[in-house]
N, C-alpha and C positions, 0 to 999 in steps of 0.2 A: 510535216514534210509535204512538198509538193512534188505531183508527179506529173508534165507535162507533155503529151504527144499529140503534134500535127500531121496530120497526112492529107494529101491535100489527092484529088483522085479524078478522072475524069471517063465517066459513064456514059456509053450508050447504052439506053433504052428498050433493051427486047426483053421480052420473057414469054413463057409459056402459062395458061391458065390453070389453075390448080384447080384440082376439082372438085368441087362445092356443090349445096343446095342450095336456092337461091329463093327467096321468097319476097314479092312484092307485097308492103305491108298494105297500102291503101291508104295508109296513114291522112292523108292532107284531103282527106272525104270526109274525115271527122273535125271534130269543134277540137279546137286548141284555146288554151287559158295565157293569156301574158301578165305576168306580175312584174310592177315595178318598184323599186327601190324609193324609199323619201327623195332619193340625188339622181333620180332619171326619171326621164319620161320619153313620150313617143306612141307611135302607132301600129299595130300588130295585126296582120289577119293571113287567113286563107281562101286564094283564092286561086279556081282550073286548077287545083295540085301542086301548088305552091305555096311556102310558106314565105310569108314576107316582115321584116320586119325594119322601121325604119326607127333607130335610138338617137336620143341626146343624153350626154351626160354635162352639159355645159353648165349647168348650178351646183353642180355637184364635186366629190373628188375621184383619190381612186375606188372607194368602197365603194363607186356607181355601176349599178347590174339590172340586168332585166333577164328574169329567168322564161320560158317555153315550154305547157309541156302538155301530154295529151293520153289520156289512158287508151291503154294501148293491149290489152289480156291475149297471151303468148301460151302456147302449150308446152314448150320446155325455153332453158335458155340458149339461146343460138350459140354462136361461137365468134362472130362478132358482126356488126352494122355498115352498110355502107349505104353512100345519098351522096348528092350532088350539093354543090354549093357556089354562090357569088356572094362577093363581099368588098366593098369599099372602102374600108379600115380595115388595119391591124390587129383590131381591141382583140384577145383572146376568146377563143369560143371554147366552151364546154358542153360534153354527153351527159346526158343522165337515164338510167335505167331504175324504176322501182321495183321492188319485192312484191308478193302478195300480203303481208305485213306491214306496206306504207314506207319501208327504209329504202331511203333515195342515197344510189351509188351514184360518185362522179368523178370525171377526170379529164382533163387541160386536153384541148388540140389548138395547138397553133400554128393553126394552116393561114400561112399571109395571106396578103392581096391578092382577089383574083378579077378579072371583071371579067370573064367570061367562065362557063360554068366548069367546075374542077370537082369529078367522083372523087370520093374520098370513103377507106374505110377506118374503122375504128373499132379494135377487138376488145372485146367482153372479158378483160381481162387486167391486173394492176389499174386498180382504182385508187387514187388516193383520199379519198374520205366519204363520208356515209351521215345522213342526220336522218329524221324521226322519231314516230311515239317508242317504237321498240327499237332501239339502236343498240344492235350487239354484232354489230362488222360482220356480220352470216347475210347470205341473200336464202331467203325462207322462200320455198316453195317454187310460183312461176311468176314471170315476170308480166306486174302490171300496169305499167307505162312505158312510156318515152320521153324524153326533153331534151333541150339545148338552155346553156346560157350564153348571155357575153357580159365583161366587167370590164369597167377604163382602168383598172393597173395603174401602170406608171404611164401610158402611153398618152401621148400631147394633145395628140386629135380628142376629140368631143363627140364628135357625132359621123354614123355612116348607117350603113343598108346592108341587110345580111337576108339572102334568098337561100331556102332547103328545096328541093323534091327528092321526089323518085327514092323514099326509103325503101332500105329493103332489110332482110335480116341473113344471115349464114349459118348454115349448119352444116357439120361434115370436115371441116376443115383438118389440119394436122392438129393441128396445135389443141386440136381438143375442147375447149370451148367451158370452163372453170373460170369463175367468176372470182377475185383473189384482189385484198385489200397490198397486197405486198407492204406491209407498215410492219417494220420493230415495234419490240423485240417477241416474232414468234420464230420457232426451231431454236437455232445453232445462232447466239447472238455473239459481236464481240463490241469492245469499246474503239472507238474511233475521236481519232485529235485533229482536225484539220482548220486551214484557213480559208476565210470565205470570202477573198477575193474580191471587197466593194470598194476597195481601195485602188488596189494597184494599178495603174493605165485607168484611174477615172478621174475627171478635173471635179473639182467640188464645186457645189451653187455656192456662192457667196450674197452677204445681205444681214441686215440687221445684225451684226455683230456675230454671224455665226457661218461656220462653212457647213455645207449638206452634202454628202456623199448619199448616191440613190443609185438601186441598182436593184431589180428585182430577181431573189438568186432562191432556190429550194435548198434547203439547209438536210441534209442526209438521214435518215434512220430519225429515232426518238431525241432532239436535242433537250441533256440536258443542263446545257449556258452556255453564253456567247465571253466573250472577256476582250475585251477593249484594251490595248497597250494606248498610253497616254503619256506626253512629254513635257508636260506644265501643268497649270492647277487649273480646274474649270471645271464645266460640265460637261454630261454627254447622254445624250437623248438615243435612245435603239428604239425604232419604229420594224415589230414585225408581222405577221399577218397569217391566216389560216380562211382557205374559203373566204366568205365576206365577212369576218372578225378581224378586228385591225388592234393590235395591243404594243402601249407605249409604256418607258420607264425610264427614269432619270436619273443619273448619281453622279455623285457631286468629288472631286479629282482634289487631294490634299496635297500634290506634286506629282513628277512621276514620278509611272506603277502601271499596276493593272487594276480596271475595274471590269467585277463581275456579274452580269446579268444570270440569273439562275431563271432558269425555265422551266422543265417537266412537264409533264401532262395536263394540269392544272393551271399553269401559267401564274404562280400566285405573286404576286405584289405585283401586276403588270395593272396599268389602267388599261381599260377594253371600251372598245366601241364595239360595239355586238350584233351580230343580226339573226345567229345561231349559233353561239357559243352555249355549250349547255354545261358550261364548269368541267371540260376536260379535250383539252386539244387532240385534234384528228389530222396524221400527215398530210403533205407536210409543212411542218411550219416552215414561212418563206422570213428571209431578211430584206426589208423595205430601204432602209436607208438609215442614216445616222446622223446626227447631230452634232455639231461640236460647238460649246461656248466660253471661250476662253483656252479650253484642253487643245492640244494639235496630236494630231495621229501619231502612235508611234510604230504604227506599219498596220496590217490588215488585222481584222478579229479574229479569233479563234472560235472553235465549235467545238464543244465534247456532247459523241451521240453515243449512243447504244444505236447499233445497225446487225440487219442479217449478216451471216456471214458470209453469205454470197455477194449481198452488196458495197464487198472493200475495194471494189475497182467500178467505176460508173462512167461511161461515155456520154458526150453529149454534142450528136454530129449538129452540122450547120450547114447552108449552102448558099450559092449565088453562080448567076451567069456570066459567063466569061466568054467572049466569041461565038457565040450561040451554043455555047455547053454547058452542063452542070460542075461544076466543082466543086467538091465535098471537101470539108476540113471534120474533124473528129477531133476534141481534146477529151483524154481519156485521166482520170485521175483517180489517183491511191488513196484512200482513207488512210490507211496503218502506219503508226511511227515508222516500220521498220518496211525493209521491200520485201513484195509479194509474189513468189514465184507464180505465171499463167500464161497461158497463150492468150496471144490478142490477134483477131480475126475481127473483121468488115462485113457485114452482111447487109445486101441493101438490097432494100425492095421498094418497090412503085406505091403508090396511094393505096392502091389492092390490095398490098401485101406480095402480090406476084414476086419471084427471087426476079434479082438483074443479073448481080455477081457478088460469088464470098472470095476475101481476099485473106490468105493466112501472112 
């Protein structure tokens, strides 16, 4: 079932300062370490309180990343991070905080183009995955680093420039400041059926005898398998991906039907490209794109997850300038075969986090 709501909204911009502790890390007075991928390269440093970093991913694909990070030992964990940033691509940036244990937490911000400097914070809080010697999804003790990444995804560009300062950290905050993997299946789980959308309104690459539908989409709660409707006999390639793990499978179409991709935690019959896959996938698994050869779509894939139960409604706003304003659209969507009685409320806040306006 699909459940689809646009609202489309337009914001002015005030708010009031919440009140926070606010602590200048000093961060960019220390040595920072840049590691690169086999498929990037490029140059990295610090320098007057700036972090610079100029990447290419031009020999490479999407698994091309360069990670940033710099110990960083904290007396408790704040409640969330904010810094300043420019950047010249789109390529997606990611936080990362370590434990006193070595287990490195992390999670997406995809803050666009800026080319002049844009605060931005980022709360200490829903993480989608965790690697290390001791990886047991807990953040143990106090927090002993910091870092950023960026990866080329699906995104065209190759190469750009990504400048940080002026970190800092917060404490104090409402929201409390709980460090929380938010992955299924923990508490109150249910089963969720849904389609994942890389079809519908998307034209396919065509080439070599085969159509590619691409589309970089987060696939809900613990999936586990995709199912491909198909309308002739062929093949069908599912390309999908976890952090910088990239896993493919292929099965082969006797007419139509459906084929079933099984996934789980372990991902087993997938071939893997790995760069920290430790033999058990960590949310969440994303869907890359699909393959078709010979097989023609018999409409979008399906997904069977195990998901919290709080996550059977999931929004996912978006914006653009229009007139010199913001316009918000939000599509918000159902997990559950059946409808879900809920209020749906707007709340929007600035980079800060500061409220603008909640709309019921």
């Amino acid at each position: 079932m699909k459940l689809i709501l646009i609202c489309l909204l337009m914001i002015l911009m005030t708010a009031a300062v919440a009140a926070a502790r606010v602590t200048d890390l000093k961060a960019f007075e220390n040595d920072w370490s840049f590691a690169y991928n086999e498929r990037s390269f490029g140059a990295g440093s610090v320098e007057n309180g700036t972090l610079s970093l100029y990447y290419d991913f031009s020999r490479g694909d999407h698994s091309a990343h360069v990670g940033m990070s710099c110990e960083l030992p904290l007396d408790s964990v704040p409640t969330a991070f904010r810094f300043k940033v420019r950047k010249t691509a789109p390529h997606t940036m990611a936080f990362r905080i370590s434990d006193s244990e070595g287990e490195t937490f992390q999670k997406k911000m995809n803050i666009p183009v800026c080319p002049d400097w844009q605060e931005v914070e980022v709360s200490v809080s829903g993480f989608e995955g965790s690697w290390g010697e001791k990886k047991n999804d807990v953040f143990d003790g106090r927090p002993s680093g910091v870092g950023f990444a960026v990866e080329q995804g699906l995104t065209p560009e190759t190469r750009g420039r990504l400048e940080i300062k002026d970190l800092r950290c917060i404490y104090g905050r409402r929201d409390g400041g709980e460090l929380s993997l938010d992955r299924a299946p923990f508490g109150n789980t249910v089963r969720a059926r849904f389609y994942a959308d890389i079809i519908t309104g998307n034209e396919p690459l065509s080439g070599g005898g085969s159509l590619v539908y691409r589309r970089d989409i987060d696939l809900r709660g613990t999936v586990e398998s995709i199912t491909v409707p198909v309308t002739k006999k062929g093949s069908v390639t599912v390309r999908t991906a976890c952090q910088f793990d990239y896993f493919e499978m292929t099965k082969e179409a006797a007419g139509p039907g459906e084929l079933v991709f099984p996934c789980g935690k372990k991902m087993e019959g997938w071939s893997v490209n790995t760069h920290s896959f430790a033999g058990e996938l960590y949310a969440p698994l994303r869907l890359l794109e699909i393959e078709y050869r010979g097989a023609e779509p018999g409409g979008d894939p399906v997904c069977e997850s195990v998901m919290q139960f709080k996550e059977r409604i999931a929004a996912a706003p978006e914006w653009e300038a229009k007139d010199g304003k913001a316009v918000f659209s939000v599509k918000a969507r159902c997990f559950s075969d059946g409808p879900v009685k809920t209020d749906l409320f707007l709340d929007v806040r600035d980079y800060n986090e500061r409220p603008v306006r909640t709309i019921k």
